[in-house]
mmCIF entry with sequence, helices, sheets and N, C-alpha, C, O atoms, coordinates in Angstrom:
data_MODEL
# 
_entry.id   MODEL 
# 
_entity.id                         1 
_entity.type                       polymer 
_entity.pdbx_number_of_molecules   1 
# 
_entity_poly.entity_id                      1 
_entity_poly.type                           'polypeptide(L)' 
_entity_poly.nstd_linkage                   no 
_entity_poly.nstd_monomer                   no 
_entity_poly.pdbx_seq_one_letter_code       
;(UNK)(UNK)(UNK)(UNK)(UNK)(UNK)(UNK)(UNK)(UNK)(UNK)(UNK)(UNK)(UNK)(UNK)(UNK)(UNK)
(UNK)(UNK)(UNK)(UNK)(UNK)(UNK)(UNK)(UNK)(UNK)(UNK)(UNK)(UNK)(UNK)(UNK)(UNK)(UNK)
(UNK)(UNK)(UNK)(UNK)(UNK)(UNK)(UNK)(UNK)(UNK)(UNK)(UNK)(UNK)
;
_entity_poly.pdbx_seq_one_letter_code_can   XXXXXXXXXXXXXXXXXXXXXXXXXXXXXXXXXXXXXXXXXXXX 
_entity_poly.pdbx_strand_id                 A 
# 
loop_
_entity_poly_seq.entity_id 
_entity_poly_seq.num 
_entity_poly_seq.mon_id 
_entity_poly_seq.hetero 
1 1  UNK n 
1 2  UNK n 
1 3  UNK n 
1 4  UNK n 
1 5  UNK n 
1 6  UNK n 
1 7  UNK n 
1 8  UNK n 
1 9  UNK n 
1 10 UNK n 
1 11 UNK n 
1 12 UNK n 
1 13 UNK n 
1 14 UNK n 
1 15 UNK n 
1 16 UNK n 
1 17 UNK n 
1 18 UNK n 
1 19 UNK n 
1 20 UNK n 
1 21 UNK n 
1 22 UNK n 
1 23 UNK n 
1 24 UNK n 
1 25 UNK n 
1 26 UNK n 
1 27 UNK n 
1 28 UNK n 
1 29 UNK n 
1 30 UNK n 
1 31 UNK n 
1 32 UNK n 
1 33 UNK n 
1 34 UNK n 
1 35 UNK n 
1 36 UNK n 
1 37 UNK n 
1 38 UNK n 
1 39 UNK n 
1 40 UNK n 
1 41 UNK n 
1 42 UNK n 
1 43 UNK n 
1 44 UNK n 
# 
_struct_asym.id          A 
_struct_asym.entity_id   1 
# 
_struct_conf.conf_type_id            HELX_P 
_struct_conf.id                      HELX_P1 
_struct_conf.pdbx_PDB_helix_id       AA1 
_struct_conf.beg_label_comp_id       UNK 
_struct_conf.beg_label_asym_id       A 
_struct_conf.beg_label_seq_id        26 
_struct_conf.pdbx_beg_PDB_ins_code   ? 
_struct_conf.end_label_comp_id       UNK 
_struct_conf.end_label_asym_id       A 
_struct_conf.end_label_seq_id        42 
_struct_conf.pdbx_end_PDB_ins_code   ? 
_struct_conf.beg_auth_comp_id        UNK 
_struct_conf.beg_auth_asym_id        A 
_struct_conf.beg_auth_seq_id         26 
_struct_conf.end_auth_comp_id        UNK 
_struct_conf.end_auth_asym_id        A 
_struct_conf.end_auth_seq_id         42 
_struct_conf.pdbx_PDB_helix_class    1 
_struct_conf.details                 ? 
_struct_conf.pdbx_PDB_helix_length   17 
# 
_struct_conf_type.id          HELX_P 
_struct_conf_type.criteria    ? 
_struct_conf_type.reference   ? 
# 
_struct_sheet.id               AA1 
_struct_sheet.type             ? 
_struct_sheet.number_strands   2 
_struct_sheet.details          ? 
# 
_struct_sheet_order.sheet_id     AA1 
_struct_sheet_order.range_id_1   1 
_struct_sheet_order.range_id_2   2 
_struct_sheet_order.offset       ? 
_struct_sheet_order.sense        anti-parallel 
# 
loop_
_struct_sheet_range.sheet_id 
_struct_sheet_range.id 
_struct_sheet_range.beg_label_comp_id 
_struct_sheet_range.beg_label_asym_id 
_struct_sheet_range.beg_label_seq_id 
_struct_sheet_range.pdbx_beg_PDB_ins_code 
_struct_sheet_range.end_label_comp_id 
_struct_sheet_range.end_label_asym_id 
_struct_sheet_range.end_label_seq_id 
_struct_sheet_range.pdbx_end_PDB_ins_code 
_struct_sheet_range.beg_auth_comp_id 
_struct_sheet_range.beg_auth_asym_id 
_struct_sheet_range.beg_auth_seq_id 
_struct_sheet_range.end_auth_comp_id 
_struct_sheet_range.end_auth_asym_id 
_struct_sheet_range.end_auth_seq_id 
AA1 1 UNK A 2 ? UNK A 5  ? UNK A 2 UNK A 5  
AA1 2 UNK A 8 ? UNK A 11 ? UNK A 8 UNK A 11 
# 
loop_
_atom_site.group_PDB 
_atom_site.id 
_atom_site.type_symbol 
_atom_site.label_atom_id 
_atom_site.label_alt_id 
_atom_site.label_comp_id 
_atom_site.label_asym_id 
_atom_site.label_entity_id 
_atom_site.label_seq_id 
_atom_site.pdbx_PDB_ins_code 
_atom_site.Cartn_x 
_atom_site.Cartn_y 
_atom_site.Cartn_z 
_atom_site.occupancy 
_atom_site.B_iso_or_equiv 
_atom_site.pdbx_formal_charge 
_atom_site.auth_seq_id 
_atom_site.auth_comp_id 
_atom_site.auth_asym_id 
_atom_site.auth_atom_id 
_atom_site.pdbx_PDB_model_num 
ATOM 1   N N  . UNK A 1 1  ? -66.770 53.412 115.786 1.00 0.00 ? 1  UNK A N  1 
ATOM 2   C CA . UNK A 1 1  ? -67.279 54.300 116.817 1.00 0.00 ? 1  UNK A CA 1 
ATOM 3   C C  . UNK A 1 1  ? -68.796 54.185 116.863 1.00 0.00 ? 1  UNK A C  1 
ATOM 4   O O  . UNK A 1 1  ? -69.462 53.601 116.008 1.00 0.00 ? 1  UNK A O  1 
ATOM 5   N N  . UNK A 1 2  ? -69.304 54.830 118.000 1.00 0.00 ? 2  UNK A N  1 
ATOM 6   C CA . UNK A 1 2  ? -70.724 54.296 118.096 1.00 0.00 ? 2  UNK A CA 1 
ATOM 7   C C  . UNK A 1 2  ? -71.535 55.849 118.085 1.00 0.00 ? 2  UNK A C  1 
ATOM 8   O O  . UNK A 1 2  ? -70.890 56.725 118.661 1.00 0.00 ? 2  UNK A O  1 
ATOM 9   N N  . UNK A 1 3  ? -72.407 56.133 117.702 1.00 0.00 ? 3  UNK A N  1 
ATOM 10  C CA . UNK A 1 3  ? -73.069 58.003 117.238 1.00 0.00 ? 3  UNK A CA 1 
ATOM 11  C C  . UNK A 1 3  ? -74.472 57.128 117.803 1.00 0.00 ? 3  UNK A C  1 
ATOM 12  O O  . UNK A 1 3  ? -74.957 56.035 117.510 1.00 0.00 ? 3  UNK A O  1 
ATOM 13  N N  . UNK A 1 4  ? -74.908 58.433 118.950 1.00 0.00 ? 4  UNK A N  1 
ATOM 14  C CA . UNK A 1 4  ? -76.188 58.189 119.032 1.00 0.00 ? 4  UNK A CA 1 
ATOM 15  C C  . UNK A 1 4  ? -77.474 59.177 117.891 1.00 0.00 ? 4  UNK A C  1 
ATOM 16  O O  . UNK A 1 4  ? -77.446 60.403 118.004 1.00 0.00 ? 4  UNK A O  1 
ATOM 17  N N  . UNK A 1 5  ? -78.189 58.739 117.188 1.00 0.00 ? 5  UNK A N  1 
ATOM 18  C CA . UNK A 1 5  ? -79.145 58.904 115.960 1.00 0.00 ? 5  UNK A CA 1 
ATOM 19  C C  . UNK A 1 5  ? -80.678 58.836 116.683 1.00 0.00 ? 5  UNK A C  1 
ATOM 20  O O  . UNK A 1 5  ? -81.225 58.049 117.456 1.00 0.00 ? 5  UNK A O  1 
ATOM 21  N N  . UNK A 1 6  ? -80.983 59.825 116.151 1.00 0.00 ? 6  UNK A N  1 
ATOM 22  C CA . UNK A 1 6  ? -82.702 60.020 116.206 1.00 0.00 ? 6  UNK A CA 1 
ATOM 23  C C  . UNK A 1 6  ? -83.778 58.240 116.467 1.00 0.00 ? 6  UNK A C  1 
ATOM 24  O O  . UNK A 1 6  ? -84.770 58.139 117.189 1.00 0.00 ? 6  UNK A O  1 
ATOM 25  N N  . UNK A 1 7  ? -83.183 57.170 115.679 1.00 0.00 ? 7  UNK A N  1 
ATOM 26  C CA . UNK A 1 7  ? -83.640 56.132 115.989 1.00 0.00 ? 7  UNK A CA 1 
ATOM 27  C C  . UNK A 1 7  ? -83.031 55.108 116.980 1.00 0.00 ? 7  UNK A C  1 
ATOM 28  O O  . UNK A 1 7  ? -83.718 54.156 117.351 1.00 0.00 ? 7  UNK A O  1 
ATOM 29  N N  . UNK A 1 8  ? -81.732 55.280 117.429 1.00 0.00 ? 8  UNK A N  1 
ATOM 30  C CA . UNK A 1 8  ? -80.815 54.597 118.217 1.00 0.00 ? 8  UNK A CA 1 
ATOM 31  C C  . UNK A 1 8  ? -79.340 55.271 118.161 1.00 0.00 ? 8  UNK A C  1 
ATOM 32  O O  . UNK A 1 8  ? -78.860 56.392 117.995 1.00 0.00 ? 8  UNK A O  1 
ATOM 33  N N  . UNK A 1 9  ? -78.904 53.960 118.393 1.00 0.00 ? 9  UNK A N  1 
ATOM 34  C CA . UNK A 1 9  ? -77.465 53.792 118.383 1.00 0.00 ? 9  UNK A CA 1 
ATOM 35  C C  . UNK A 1 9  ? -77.060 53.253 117.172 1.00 0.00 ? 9  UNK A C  1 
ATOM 36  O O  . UNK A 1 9  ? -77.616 52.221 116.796 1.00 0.00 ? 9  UNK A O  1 
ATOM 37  N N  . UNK A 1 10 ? -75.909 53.929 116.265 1.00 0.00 ? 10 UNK A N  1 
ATOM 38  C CA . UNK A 1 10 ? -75.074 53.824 114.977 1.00 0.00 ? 10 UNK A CA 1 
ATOM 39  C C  . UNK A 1 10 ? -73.833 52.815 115.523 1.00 0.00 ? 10 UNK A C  1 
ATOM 40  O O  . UNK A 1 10 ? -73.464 52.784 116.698 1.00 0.00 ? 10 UNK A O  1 
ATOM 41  N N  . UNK A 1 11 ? -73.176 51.869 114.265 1.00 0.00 ? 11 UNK A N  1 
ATOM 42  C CA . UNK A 1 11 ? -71.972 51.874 114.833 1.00 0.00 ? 11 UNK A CA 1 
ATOM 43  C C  . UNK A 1 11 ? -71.575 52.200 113.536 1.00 0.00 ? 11 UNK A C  1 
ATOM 44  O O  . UNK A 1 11 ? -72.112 51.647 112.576 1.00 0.00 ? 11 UNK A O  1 
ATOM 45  N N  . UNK A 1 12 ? -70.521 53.202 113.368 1.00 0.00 ? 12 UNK A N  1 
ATOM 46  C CA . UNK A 1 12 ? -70.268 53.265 111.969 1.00 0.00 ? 12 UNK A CA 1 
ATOM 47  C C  . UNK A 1 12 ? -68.386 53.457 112.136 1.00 0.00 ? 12 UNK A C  1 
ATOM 48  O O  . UNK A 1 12 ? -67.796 53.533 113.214 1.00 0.00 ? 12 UNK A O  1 
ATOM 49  N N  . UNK A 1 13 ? -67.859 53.494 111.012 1.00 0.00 ? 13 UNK A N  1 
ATOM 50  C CA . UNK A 1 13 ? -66.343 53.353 110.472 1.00 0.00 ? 13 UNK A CA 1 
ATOM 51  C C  . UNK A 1 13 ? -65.477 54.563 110.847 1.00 0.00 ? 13 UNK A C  1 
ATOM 52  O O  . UNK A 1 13 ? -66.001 55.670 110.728 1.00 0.00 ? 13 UNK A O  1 
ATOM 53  N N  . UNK A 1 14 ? -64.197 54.478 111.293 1.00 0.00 ? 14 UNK A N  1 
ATOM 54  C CA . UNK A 1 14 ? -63.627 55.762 111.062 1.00 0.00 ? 14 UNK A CA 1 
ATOM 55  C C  . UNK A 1 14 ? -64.108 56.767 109.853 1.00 0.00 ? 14 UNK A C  1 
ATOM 56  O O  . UNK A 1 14 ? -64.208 57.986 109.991 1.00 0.00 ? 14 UNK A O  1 
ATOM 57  N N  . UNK A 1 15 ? -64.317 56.230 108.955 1.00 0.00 ? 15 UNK A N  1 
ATOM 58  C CA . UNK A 1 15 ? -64.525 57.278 107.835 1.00 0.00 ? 15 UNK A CA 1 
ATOM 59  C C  . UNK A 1 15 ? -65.978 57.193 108.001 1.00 0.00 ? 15 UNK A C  1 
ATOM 60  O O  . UNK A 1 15 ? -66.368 57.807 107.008 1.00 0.00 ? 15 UNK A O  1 
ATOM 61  N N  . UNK A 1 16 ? -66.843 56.879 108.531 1.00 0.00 ? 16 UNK A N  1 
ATOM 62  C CA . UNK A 1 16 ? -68.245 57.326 108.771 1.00 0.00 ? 16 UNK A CA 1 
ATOM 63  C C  . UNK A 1 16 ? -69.521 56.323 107.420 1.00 0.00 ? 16 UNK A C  1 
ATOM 64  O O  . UNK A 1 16 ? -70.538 56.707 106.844 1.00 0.00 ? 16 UNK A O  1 
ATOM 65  N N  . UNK A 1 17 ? -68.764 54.979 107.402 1.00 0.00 ? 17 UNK A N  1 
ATOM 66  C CA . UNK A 1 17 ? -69.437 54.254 107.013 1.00 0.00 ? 17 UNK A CA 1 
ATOM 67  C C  . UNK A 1 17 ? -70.617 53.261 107.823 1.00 0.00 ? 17 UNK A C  1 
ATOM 68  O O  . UNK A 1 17 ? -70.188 52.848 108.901 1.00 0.00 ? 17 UNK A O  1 
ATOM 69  N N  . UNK A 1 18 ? -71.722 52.907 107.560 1.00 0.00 ? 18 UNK A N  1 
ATOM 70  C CA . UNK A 1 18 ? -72.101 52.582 108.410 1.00 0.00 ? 18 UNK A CA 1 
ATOM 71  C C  . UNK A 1 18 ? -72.017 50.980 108.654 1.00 0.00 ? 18 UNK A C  1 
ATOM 72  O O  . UNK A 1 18 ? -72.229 50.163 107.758 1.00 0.00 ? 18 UNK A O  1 
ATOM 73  N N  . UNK A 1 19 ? -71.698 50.663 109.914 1.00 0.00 ? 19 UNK A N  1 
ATOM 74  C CA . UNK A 1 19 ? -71.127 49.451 109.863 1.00 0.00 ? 19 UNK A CA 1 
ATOM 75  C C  . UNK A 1 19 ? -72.460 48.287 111.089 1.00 0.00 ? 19 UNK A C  1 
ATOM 76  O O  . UNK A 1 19 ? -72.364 47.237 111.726 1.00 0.00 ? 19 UNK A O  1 
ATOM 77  N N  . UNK A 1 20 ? -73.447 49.226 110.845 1.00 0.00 ? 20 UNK A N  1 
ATOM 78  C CA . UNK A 1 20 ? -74.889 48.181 111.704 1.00 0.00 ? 20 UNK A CA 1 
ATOM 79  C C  . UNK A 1 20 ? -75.172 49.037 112.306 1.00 0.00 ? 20 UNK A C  1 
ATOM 80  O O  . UNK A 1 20 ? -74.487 50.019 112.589 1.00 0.00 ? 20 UNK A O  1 
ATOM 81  N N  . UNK A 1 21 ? -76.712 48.683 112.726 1.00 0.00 ? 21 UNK A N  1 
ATOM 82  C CA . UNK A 1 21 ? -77.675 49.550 113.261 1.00 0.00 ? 21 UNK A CA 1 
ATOM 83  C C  . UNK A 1 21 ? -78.915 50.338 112.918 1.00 0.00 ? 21 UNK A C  1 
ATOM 84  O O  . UNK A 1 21 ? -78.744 50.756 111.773 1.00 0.00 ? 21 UNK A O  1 
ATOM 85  N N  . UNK A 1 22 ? -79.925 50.679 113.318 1.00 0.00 ? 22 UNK A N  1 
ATOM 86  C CA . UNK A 1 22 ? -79.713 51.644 114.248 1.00 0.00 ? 22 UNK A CA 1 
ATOM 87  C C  . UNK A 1 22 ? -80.023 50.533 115.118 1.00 0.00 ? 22 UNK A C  1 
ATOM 88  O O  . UNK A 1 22 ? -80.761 49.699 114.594 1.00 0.00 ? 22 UNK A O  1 
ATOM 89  N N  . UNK A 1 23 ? -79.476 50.171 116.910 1.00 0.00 ? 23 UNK A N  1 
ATOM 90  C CA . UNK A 1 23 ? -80.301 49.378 117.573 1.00 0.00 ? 23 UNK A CA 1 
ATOM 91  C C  . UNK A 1 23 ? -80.662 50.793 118.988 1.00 0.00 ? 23 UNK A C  1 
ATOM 92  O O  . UNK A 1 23 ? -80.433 51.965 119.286 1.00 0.00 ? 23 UNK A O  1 
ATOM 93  N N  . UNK A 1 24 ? -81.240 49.764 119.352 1.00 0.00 ? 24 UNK A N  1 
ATOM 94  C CA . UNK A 1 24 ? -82.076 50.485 120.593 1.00 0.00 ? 24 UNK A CA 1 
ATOM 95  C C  . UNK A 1 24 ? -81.193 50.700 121.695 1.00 0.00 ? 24 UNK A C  1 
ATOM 96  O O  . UNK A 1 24 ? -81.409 51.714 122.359 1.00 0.00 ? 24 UNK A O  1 
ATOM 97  N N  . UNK A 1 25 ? -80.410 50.091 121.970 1.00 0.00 ? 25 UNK A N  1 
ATOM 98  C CA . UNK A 1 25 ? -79.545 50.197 123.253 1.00 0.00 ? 25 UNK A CA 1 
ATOM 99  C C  . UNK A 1 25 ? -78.241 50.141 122.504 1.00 0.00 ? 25 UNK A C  1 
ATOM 100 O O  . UNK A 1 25 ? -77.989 49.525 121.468 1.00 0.00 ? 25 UNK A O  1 
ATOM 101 N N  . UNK A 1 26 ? -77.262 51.107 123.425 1.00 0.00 ? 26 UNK A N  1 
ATOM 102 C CA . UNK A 1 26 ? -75.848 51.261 123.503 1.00 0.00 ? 26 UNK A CA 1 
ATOM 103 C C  . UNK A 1 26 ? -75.094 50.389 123.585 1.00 0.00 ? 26 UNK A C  1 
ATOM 104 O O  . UNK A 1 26 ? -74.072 50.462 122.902 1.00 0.00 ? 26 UNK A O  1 
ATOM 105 N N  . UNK A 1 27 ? -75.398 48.770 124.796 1.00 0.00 ? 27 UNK A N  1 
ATOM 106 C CA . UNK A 1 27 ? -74.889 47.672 125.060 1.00 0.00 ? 27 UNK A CA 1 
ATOM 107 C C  . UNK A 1 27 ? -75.000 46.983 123.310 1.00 0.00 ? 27 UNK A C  1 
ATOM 108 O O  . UNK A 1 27 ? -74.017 46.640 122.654 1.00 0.00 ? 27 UNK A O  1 
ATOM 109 N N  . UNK A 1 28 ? -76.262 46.924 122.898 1.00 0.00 ? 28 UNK A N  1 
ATOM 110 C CA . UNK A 1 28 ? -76.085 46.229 121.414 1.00 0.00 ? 28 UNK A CA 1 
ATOM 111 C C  . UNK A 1 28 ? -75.112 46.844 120.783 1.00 0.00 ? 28 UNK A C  1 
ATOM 112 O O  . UNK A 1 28 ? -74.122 46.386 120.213 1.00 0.00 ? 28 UNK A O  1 
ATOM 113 N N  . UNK A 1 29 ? -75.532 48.079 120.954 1.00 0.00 ? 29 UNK A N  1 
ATOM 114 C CA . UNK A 1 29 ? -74.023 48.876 119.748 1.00 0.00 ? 29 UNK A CA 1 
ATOM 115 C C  . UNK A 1 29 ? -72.653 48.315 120.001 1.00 0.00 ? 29 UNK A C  1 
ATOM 116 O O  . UNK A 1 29 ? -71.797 47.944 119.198 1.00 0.00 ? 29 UNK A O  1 
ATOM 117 N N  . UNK A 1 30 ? -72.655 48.339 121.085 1.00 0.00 ? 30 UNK A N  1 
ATOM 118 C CA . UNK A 1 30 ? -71.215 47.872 121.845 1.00 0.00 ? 30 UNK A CA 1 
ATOM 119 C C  . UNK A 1 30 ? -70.768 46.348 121.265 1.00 0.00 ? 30 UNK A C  1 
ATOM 120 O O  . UNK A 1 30 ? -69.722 46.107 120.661 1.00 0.00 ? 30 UNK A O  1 
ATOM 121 N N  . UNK A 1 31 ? -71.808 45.405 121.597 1.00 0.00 ? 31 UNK A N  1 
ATOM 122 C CA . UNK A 1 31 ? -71.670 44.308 121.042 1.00 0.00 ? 31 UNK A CA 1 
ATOM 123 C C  . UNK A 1 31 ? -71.126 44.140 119.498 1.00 0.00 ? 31 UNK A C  1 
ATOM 124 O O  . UNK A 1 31 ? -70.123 43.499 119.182 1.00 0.00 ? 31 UNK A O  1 
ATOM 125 N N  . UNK A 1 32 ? -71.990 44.844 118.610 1.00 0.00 ? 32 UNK A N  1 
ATOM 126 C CA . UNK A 1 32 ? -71.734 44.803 116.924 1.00 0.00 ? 32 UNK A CA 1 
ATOM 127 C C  . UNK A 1 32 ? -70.189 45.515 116.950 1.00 0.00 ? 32 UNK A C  1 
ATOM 128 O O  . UNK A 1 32 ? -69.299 44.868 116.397 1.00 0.00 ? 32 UNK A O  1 
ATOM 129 N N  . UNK A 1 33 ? -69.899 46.575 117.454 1.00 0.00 ? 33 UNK A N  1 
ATOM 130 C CA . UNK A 1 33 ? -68.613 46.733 117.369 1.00 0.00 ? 33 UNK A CA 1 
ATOM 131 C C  . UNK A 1 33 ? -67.437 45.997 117.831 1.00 0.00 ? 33 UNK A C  1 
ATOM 132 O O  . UNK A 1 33 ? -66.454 45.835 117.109 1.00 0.00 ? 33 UNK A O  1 
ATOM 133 N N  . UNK A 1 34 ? -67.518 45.585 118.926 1.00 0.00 ? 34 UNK A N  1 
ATOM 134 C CA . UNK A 1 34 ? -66.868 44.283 119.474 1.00 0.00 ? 34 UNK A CA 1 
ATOM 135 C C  . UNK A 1 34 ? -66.583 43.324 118.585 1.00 0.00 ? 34 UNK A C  1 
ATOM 136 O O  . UNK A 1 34 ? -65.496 42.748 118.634 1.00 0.00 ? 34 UNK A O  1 
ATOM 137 N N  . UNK A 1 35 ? -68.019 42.862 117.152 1.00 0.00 ? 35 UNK A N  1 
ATOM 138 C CA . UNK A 1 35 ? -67.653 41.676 116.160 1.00 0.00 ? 35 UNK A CA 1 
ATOM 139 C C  . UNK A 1 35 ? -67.064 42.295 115.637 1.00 0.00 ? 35 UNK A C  1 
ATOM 140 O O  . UNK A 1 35 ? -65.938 41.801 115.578 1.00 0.00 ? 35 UNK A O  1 
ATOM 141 N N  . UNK A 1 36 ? -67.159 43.817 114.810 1.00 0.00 ? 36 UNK A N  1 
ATOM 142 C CA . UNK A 1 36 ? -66.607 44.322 113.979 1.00 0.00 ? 36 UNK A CA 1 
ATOM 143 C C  . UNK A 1 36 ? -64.877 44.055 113.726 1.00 0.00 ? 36 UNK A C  1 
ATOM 144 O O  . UNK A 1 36 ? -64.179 43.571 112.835 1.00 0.00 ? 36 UNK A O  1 
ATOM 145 N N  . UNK A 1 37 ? -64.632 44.771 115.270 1.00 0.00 ? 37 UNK A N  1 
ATOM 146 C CA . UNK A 1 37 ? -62.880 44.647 115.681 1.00 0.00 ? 37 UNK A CA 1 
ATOM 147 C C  . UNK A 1 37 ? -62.482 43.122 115.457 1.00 0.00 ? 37 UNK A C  1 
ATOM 148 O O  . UNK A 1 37 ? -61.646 42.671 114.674 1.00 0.00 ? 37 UNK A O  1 
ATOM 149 N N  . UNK A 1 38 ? -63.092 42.624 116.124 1.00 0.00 ? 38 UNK A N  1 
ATOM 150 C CA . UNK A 1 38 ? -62.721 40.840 115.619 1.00 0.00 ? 38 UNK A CA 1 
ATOM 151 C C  . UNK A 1 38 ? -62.665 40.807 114.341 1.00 0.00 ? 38 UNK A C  1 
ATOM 152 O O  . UNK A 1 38 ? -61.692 41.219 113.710 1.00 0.00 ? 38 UNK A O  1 
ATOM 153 N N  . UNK A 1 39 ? -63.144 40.579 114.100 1.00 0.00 ? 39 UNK A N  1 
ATOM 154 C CA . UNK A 1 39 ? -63.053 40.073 112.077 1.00 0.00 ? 39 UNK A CA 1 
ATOM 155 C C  . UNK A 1 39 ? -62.127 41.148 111.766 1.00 0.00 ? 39 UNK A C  1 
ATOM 156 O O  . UNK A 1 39 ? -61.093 40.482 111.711 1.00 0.00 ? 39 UNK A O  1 
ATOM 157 N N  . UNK A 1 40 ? -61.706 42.550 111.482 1.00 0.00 ? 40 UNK A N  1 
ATOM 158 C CA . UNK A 1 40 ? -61.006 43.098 111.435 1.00 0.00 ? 40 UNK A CA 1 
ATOM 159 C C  . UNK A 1 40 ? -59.264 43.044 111.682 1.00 0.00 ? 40 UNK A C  1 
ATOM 160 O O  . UNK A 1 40 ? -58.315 43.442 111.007 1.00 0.00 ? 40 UNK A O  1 
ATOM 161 N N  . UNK A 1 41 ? -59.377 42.371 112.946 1.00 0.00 ? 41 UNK A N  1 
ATOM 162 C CA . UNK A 1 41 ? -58.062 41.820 113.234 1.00 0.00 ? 41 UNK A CA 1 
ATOM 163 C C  . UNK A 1 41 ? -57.503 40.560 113.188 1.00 0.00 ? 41 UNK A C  1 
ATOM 164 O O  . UNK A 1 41 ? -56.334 40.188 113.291 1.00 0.00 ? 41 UNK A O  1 
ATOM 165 N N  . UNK A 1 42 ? -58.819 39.809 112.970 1.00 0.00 ? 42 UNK A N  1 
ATOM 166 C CA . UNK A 1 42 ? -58.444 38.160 113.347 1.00 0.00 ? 42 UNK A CA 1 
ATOM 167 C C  . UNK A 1 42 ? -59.004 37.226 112.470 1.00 0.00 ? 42 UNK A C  1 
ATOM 168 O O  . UNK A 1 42 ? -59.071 36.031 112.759 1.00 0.00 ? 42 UNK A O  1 
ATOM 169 N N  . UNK A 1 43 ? -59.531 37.831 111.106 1.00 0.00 ? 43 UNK A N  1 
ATOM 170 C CA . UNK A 1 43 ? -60.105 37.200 110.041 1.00 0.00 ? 43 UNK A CA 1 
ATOM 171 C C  . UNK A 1 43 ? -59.250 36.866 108.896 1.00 0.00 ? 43 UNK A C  1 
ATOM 172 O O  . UNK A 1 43 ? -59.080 37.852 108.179 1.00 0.00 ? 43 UNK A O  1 
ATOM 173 N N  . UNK A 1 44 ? -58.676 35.844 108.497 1.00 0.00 ? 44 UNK A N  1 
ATOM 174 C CA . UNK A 1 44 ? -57.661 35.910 107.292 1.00 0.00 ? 44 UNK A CA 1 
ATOM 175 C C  . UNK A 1 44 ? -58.350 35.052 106.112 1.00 0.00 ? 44 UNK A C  1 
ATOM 176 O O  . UNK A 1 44 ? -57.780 34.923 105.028 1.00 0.00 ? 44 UNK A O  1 
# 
């Protein structure tokens, strides 16, 4: 999920790990989560 933060945009874990960031724009956040789900589902 993506939390907007005092310095940007978070993307952090269901359980609230942080998984990159802070970036400046929402579209980046979007992007890092996008790799996240990949490797997640399609990494063996």
């Amino acid at each position: 999920m993506i939390k907007k933060a005092s310095n940007g945009y978070k993307v952090l874990s269901e359980k609230g790990k942080n998984l990159g960031g802070p970036y400046k724009t929402r579209k980046e956040a979007e992007k890092r989560l996008r790799q996240v789900e990949y490797f997640k589902h399609n990494h063996r």
